[in-house]
N, C-alpha and C positions, 0 to 999 in steps of 0.2 A: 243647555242640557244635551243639545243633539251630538256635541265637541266631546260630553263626556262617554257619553253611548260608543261612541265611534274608536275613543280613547280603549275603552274599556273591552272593545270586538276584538281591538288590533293588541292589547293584551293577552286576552285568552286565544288569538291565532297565535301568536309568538310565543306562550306556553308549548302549546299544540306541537309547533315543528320541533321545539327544545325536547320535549319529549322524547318527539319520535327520533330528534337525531341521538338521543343519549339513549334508545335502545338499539336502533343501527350501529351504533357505533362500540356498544357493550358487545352485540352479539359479531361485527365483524372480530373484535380482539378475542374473542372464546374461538373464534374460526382459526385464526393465528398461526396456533399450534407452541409448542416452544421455540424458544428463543435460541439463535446461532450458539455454538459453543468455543471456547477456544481449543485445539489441538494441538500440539506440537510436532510435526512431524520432519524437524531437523534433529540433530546432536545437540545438548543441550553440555554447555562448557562450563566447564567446572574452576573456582576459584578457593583453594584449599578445603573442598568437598563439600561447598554450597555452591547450589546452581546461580551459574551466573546470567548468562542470556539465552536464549535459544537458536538456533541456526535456523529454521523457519514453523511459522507458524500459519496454521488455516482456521479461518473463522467464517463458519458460513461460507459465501464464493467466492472469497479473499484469501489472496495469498501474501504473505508477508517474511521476504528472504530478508537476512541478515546480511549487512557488510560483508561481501567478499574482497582479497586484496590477493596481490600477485609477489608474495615472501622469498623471490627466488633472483636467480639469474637468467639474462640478460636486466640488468639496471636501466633499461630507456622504456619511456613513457611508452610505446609503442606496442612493445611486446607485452609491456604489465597490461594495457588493456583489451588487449587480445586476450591474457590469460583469466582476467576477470570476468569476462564479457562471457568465454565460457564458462567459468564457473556459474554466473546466474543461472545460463542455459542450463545447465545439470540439474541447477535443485527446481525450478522450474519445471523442467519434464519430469522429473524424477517424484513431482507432485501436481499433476495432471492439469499445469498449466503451459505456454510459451512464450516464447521474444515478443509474439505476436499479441498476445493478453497484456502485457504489463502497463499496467495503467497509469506509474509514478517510478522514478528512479532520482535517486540522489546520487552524487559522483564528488568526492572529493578526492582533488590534489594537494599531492605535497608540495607543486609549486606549480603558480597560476602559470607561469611561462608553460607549461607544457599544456595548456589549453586546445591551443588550436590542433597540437600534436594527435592530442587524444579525442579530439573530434572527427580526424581522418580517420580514425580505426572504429569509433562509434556509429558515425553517420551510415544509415542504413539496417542498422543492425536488430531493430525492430519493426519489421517492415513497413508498409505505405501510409498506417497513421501513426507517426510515433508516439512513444508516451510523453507525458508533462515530465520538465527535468528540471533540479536546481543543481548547480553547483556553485563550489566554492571550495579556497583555497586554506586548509588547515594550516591554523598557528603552532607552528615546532613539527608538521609531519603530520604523516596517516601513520598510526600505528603498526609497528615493525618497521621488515625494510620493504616495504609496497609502494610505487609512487601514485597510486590511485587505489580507492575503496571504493567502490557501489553497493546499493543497496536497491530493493525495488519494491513494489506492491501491483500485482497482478490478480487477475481474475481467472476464477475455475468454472471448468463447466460440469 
């Protein structure tokens, strides 16, 4: 009998804190406020005049650029990612983040050979913590004539 007593204490304690944690926890989410929203605050490309992607977008403290690529001449790795490298940098500042925020970058080549190439012109370029990177090497090319595309996802303050 004294097993079920005991049983039956440690029941209505563990109502008790359920309780109270399901109005803590009602009342932190009415605290909340709303919810992030998406923005768009790149050019947004057009594909016979339905929107196709956007050039970047802000959600909440997040920043999120779109693939930039380097469509021009000089053709070596070198110079395309100097020129991309600034591109990030633009829409970045131009949406009140930096080199220094970006929290993620992707970097695809049109050929893995130029890897290391384009790790000399990267390296540093987000300064002393850099961000998390994947790359990798596209099948048939980066779209156009770019031999590298980045993209990133940064933080706002």
């Amino acid at each position: 009998m004294e097993s079920t007593t005991r049983r039956a204490s440690f029941k209505k304690l563990g109502m008790g804190f359920a309780a109270l944690f399901g109005i803590s926890t009602a009342s932190a989410m009415a605290k909340k406020g709303p919810s992030a929203i998406k923005e768009v605050v790149g050019d947004i490309v057009m594909d016979q005049d339905v929107p196709l992607f956007s050039g970047a977008v802000k959600h909440g403290n997040t920043l999120y650029v779109a693939g930039k690529g380097a469509h021009t001449e000089p053709f070596e790795i070198k110079a395309h990612t100097e020129i991309v490298l600034q591109e990030l940098q633009k829409a970045l500042e131009a949406n009140g983040s930096s080199m220094e925020k970006v929290l993620k970058v992707n970097v695809y080549l049109a050929d893995l050979a130029d890897y290391k190439k384009m790790n000399e012109v990267f390296r540093g370029r987000f300064g002393k913590n850099p961000p998390v990177r994947t790359t990798v090497a596209t099948y048939g090319g980066v779209p156009g004539n770019s031999l590298v595309e980045m993209d990133c996802i940064a933080a706002i303050d």
